[in-house]
N, C-alpha and C positions, 0 to 999 in steps of 0.2 A: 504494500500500500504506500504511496507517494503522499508525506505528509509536506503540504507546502506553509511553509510560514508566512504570516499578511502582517504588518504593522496594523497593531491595532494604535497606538498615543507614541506620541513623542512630545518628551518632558525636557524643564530646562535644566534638572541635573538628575543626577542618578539615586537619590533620596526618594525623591519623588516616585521614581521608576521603580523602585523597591517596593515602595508601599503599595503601588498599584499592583505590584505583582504578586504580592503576599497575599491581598484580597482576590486576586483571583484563582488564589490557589487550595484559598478558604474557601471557593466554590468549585472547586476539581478540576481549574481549568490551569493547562500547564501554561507558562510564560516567559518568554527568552526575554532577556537584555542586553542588547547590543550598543555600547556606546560608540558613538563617530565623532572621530579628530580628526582636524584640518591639516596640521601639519606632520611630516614624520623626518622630514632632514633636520627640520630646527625644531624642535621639542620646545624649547624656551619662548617660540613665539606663536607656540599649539593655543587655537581656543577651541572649546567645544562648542558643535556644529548640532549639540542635543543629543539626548538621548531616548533607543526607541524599544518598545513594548511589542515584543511578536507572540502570539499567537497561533495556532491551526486553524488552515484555514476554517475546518468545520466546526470550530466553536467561536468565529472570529461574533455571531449575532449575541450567541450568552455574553459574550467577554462584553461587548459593546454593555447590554445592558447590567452586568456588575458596576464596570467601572463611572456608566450613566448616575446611579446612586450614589454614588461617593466622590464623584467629583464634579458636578454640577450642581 
């Protein structure tokens, strides 16, 4: 079975992304976090570009309405 991952949120730090993921794992739903930086030669003038909240695709509507509750 080909499990695709969809971004479900992308947060402005990874605190954030945590908690959203904890909560959705209080509801059985598993959740990657992928943080993305800008830079990798110069490190010192990296900012983060966000960070994002993945999903399967087939739970990507539960996921929607967990995190709908808890962050709106």
């Amino acid at each position: 079975m080909n499990d695709n991952r969809i971004v479900i949120g992308i947060f402005e730090n990874e605190l954030y992304a945590i908690i959203a993921q904890s909560d959705l794992r209080e509801a059985g739903i598993n959740a990657t976090i992928l943080k993305q930086v800008g830079g990798i030669f110069l490190p010192f003038l990296t900012q983060d570009d966000g960070v994002l909240l993945m999903v399967s695709s087939t739970q990507v509507e539960e996921a929607q309405k967990v995190l709908k509750t808890k962050f709106n």
